[in-house]
C-alpha positions in Angstrom: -42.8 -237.6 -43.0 -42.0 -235.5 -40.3 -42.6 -232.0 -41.2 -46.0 -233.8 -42.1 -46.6 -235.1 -38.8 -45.5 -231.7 -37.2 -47.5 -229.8 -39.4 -50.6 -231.8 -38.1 -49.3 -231.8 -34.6 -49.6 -227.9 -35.0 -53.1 -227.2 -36.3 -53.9 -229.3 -33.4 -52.6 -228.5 -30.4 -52.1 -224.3 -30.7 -54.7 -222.1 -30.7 -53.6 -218.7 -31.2 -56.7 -216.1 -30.5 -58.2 -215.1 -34.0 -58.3 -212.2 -34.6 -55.9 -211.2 -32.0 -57.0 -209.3 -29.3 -54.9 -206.3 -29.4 -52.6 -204.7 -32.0 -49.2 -202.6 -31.8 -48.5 -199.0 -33.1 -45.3 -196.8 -32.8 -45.5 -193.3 -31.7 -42.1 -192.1 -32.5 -39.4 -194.5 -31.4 -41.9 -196.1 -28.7 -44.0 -199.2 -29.8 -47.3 -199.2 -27.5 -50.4 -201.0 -27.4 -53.2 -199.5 -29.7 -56.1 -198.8 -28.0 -54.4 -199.5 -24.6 -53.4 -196.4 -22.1 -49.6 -195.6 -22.6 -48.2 -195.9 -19.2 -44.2 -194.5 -18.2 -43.6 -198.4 -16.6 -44.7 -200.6 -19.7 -42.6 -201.1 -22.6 -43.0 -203.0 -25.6 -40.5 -204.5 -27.5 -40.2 -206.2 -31.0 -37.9 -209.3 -30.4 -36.4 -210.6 -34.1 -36.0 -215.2 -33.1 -33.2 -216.9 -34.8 -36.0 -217.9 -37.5 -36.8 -214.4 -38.9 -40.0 -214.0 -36.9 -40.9 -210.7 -34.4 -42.4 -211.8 -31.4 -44.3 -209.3 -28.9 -42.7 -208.2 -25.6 -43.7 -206.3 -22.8 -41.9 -205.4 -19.8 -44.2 -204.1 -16.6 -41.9 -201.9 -14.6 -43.2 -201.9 -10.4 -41.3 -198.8 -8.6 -40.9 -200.8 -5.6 -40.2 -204.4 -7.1 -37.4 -206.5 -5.5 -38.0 -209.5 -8.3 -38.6 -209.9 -12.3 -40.7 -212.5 -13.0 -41.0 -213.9 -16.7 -44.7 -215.4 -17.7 -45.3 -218.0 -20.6 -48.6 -217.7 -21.2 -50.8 -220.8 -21.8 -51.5 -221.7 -25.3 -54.8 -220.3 -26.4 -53.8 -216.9 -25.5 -52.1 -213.5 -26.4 -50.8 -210.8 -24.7 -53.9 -208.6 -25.2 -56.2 -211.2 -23.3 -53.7 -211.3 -20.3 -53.1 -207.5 -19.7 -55.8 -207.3 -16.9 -53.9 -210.1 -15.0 -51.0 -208.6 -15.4 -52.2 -205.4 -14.2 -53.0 -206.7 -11.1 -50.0 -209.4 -10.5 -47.9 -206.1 -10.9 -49.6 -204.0 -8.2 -50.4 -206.5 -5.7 -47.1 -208.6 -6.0 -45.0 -205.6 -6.4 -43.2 -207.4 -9.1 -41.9 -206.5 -12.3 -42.8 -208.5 -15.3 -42.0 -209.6 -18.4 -44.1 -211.1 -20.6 -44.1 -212.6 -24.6 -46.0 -213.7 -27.3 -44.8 -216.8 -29.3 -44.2 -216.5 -32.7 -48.1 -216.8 -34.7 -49.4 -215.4 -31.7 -51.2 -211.7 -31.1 -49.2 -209.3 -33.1 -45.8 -211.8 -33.4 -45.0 -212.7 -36.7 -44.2 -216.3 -38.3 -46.0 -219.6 -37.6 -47.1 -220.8 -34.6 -45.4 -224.7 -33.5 -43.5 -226.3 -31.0 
């Protein structure tokens, strides 16, 4: 009864973009962003969970950054739809950032639950 309820729980309450809004490709040993301007200070990063999934990462790299900050991002988005903002949080906070997808979520693999 459980798994049941969770199963409900999940079409409910996450609402991974679809399609998502951006897609990965490797270019030799580097994963970027299709469609997105390679840049030397972003790198992205296939993760591999303790359940078998892949999810997304990116790390923004700020020359001058004292601080790393790590963002969740809220639940009906993906990385794609939150590069803008993290263009900016990077250049006017002089931070660097790291950033994920959850599993389900833009080009992350597996299911998307709690």
């Amino acid at each position: 009864m459980g798994s049941l309820v969770s199963n409900v729980a999940a079409k409910f309450a996450f609402f991974p973009p679809q399609p998502p809004t951006y897609n990965i490709q490797r270019e030799g040993a580097k994963i970027t962003f299709a469609r997105i301007r390679s840049e030397k200070n972003i790198h992205v990063h296939l993760l591999d969970t303790k359940r078998g999934n892949r999810i997304v990462a990116m790390y923004w790299r700020h020359p001058y950054a004292r601080f790393t900050v790590l963002y969740s991002h809220g639940n009906a988005a993906d990385l794609g739809q939150m590069y803008d903002l993290f263009v900016q949080l990077r250049k006017h906070l002089r931070i660097n950032l790291m950033a994920y997808d959850y599993s389900g979520y833009g080009a992350s693999t597996g299911k998307n639950m709690e």
